[in-house]
N, C-alpha and C positions, 0 to 999 in steps of 0.2 A: 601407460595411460597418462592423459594431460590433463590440464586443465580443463577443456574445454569437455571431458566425458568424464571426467571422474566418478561426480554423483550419478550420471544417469545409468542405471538399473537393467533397463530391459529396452527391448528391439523396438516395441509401441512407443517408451518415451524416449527414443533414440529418433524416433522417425517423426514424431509431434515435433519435437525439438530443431530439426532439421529445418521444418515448416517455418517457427519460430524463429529462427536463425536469420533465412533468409528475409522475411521483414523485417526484421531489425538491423541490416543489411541497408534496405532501401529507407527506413526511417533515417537514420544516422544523414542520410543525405541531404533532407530537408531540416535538421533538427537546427541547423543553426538559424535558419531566415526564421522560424517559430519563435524560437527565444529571440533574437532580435528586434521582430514585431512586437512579440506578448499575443500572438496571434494564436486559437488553438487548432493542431493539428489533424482538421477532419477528416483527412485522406486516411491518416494513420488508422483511426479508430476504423474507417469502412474497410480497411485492408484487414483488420481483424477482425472483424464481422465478416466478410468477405471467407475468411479464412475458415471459418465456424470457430475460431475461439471465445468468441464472447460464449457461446454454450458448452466450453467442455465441464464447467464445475457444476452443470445443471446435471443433475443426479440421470442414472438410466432409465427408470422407468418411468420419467418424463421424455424421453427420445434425446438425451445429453449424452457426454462421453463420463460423467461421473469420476474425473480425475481425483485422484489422490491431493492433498495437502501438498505434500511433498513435490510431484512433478508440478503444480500448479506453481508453485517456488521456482524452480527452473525455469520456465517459460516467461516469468517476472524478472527475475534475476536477467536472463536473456535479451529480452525488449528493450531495460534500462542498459543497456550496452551500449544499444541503437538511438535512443533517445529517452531520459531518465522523466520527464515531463509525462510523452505517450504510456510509459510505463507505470505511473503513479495513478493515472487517471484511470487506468484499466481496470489495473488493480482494485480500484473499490468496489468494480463490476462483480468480475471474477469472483473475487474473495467474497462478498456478500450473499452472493448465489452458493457458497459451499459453506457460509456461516448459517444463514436463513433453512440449509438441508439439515446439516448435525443436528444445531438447536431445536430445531420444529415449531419455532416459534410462530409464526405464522398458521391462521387457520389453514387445514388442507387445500380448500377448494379455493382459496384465496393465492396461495404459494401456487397451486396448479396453473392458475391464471396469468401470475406473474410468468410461469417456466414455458408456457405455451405460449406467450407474444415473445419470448428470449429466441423460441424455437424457429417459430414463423419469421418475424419480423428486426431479428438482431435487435430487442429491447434490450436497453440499458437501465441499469438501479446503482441508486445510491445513499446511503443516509446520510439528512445531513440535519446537525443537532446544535452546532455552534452559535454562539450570539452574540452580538456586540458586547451585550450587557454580563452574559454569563463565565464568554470565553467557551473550555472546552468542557464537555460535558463530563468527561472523565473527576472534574473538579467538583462537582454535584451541582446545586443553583437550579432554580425552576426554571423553566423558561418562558422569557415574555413573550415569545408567541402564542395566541389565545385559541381556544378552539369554544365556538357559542353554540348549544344543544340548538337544530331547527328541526325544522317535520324533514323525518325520514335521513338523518345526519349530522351535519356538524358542517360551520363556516367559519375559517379559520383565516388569521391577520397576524401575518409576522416578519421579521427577517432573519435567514440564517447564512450566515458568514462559511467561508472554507470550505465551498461546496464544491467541490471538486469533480471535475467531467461533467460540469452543469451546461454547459455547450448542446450534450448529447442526451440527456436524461432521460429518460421516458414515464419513469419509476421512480418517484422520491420519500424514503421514509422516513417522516418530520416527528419531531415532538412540539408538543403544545399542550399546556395546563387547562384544564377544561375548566370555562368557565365556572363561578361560585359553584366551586368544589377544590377540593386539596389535592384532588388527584392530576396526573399527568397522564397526557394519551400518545398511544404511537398510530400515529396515521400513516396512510399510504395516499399519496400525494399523485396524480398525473402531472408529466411533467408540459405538458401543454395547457395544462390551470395558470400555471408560474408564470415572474418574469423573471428574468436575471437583470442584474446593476453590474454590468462589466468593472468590478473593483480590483480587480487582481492587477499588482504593479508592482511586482517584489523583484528582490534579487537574485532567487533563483527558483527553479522548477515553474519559470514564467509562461512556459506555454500549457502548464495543467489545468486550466477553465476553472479555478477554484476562487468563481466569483461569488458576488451574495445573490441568493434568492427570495424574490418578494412575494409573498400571498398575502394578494387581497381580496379577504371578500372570498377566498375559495372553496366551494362547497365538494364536503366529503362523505358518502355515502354511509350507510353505519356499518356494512360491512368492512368498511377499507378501516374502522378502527379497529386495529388490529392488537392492540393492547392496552391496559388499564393501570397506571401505576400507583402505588400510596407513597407520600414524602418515604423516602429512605430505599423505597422497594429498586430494586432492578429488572432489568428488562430479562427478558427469556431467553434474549439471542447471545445473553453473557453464560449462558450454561454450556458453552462450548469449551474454554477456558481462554478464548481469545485465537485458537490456533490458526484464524485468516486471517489475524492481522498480520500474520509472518509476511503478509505479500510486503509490507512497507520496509522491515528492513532485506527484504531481497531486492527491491528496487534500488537501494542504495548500495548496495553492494554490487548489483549490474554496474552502476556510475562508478563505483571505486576500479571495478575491475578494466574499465574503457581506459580510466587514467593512466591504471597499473600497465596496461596495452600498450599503449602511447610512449609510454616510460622505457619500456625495454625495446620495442622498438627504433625510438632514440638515442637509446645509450651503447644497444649495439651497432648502432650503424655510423655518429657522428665522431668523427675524428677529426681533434683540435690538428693545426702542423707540429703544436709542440710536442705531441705524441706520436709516438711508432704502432698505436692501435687503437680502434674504439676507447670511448670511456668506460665501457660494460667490463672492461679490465681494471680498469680504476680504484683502490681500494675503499672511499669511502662512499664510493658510488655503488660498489659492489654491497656495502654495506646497509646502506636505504634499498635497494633494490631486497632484498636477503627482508630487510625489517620487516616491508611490502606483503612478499608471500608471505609471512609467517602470520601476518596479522588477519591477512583474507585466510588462509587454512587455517587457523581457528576458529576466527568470525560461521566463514560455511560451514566447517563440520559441526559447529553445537546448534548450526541452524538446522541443515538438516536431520541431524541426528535429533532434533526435539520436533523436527515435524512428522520424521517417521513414528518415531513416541505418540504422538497427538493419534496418527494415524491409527494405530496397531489399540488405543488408548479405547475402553468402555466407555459410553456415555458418564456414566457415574464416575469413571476417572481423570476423565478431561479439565475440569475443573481445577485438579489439584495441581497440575503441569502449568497454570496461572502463572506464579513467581519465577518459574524459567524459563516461559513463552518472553514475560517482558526482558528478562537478561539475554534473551538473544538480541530484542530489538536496541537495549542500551548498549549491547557490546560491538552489534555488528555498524550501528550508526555512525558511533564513536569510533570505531575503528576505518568507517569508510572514508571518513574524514580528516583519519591521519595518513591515510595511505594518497589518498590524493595531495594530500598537503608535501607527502614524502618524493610523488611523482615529481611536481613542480620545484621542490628541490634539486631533483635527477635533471631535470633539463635546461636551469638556472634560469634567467633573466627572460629568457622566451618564453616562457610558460604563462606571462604575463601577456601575451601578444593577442587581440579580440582573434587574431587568423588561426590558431591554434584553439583547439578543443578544449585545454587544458583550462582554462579562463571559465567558459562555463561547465566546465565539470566543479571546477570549486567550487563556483556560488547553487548548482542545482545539490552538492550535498550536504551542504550545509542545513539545507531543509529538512533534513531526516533527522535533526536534533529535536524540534518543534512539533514530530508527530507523539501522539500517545499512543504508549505510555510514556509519561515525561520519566527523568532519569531519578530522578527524586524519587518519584513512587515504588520504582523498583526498586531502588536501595532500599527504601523502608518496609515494605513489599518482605526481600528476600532477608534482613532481619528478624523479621517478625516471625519470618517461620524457622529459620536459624536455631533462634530463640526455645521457642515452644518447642521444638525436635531436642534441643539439649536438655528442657527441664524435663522432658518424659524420660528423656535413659537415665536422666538423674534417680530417677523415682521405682526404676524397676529393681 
């Protein structure tokens, strides 16, 4: 068994996979003129729609495939192979559609609504909560976007930053502090209300549409508020324990593994004249290639092995898997970007070339440091409970 099947399970995610494969295939093709432009890649997104992926994490008795956490990782993991940009962007689809199912945060009739244009119409969702002023929301910070009580709703004026797959959106669930009141609200946003401010000009994951979007003036129904916060409170959709964020560091580890591709591909094939064979014989090249895997088969196995956990996990136990959901995302990030950095060591001074993949695989993984959970909070995070776990067997 390779690589390439190890994780997958059974004959259904053997053959989704397949699906998946071959798009990220035809992705990888165009991926470079997207990053080069900062242009985002529509085609990609209608080839997954296309595909009915954008509905497999819509539960079954909406008319969805109701995938696992777990395969849902794989087909992430997969994509970003192809193009780590199309993969990121997806992901906030996907993942929010099997986040918004666990939690149940969302009223019934309201998530019914959402999963029946996903059904029909290949709708897309995304939340986006970031702000100039606040940064991420994982940090706490109200936010300055406003929401003013009118007859029969709420008119809201704000801008939120990092919104990623805003190109495509259909679905946007905003926060905004409701006016003279303390509380904060989660709305659901149409994404045909909005405008986007094409801001996105980074260094890498350039072509994920993760520009700002501006509401003005946008009026919101009172059923699309969908939540009610008090300063300190959390949202509902945190009662999962966070197990869709996993799509973010499986996209970075799809980007690690294209590099890691690329690497043994070239190490077994180029032979200097000064050698009587490949470098892939080479001892310290044998040796970064050796780091490589060791680092990805750690990274994957605690990923999936915590998203089968999440999986197999009660409602009421999901929560507690919190502190090792984010130690997957700080190990396997951090690892994705030693491995790529170890790649471009393997094929020396070239690896720096724009014609080579290798160039932007660095700068698209680097992104994966700057998602939440920041790395910070997992260390304090998996302390804290460290901690508290040693003073109770102290005590027994």
């Amino acid at each position: 068994m390779n690589s390439e099947t190890w994780f997958i399970r059974s004959d259904e995610e053997a053959k989704r996979h397949a699906l998946i494969a071959e798009l990220s295939r035809e992705f990888a093709a165009t991926a470079k003129i997207h990053d080069e432009q900062g242009t985002f890649p529509h085609e990609h997104i209608d080839a997954l729609r296309k595909a009915g992926y954008v509905t497999w994490t819509v539960p079954k008795k909406y008319g969805g495939q109701g995938i696992s956490l777990y395969e849902m990782l794989l087909h992430q993991e997969q994509i970003a192979r192809g193009d780590g940009s199309t993969a990121l962007a997806i992901g906030w689809h996907v993942g929010m559609m099997l986040n918004l199912s666990a939690s149940e945060a969302l009223p019934e009739d309201v998530y019914r609504e959402i999963c029946t244009s996903v059904l029909k119409q290949g709708s897309l969702i995304n939340s986006c909560a970031s702000e100039p002023a606040t940064g991420s929301p994982s940090r706490g910070g109200r936010p300055e976007t406003t929401a003013v009580p009118v007859d029969g709703g709420y008119r809201i004026t704000g801008r939120k930053t990092f919104s990623t797959l805003s190109p495509e959106l259909d679905w946007i669930l905003v926060t905004a502090g409701i006016s003279d009141s303390t509380q904060v609200g989660e709305f659901l946003v149409r994404g045909e209300d909005i405008r986007i401010e094409e801001t996105w000009n980074v260094l890498g994951m350039r072509a994920s549409g993760s520009h700002d979007i501006i509401l003005e003036n946008v009026f919101v129904p009172e059923r699309h508020l969908v939540a009610r916060l008090e300063p300190g409170e959390k949202s509902k959709r945190n009662s999962d324990g966070g197990g869709w964020m996993l799509h973010v560091p499986a996209t970075y580890l799809g980007v690690a593994l294209n590099a890691r591709d690329f690497a043994l591909e070239y190490a077994g094939t180029y032979q200097p004249n000064s050698l009587p064979h490949p470098i892939a014989k080479v001892d310290h090249i044998q040796n970064k290639l050796g780091q490589m895997e060791l680092k990805l088969l750690a990274a994957r196995t605690m990923m999936y092995d915590l998203a089968h956990r999440w999986d197999e996990a009660s409602p009421a136990e999901r929560p507690k898997l919190r502190p090792q959901l984010g130690a997957v995302k700080t190990l396997a990030t951090n690892s994705a970007v030693e491995v790529v950095d170890l790649a471009m060591r393997v094929v020396g001074a070239r690896s720096l070339s724009r014609d080579l993949v290798l160039e932007r695989l660095y700068r698209d993984v680097r992104a994966g440091l700057h998602n939440p959970p920041m790395d910070d909070i997992t260390y304090r995070s998996l302390s804290e409970v460290a901690v508290a776990e040693r003073l109770q067997q102290k005590q027994r």
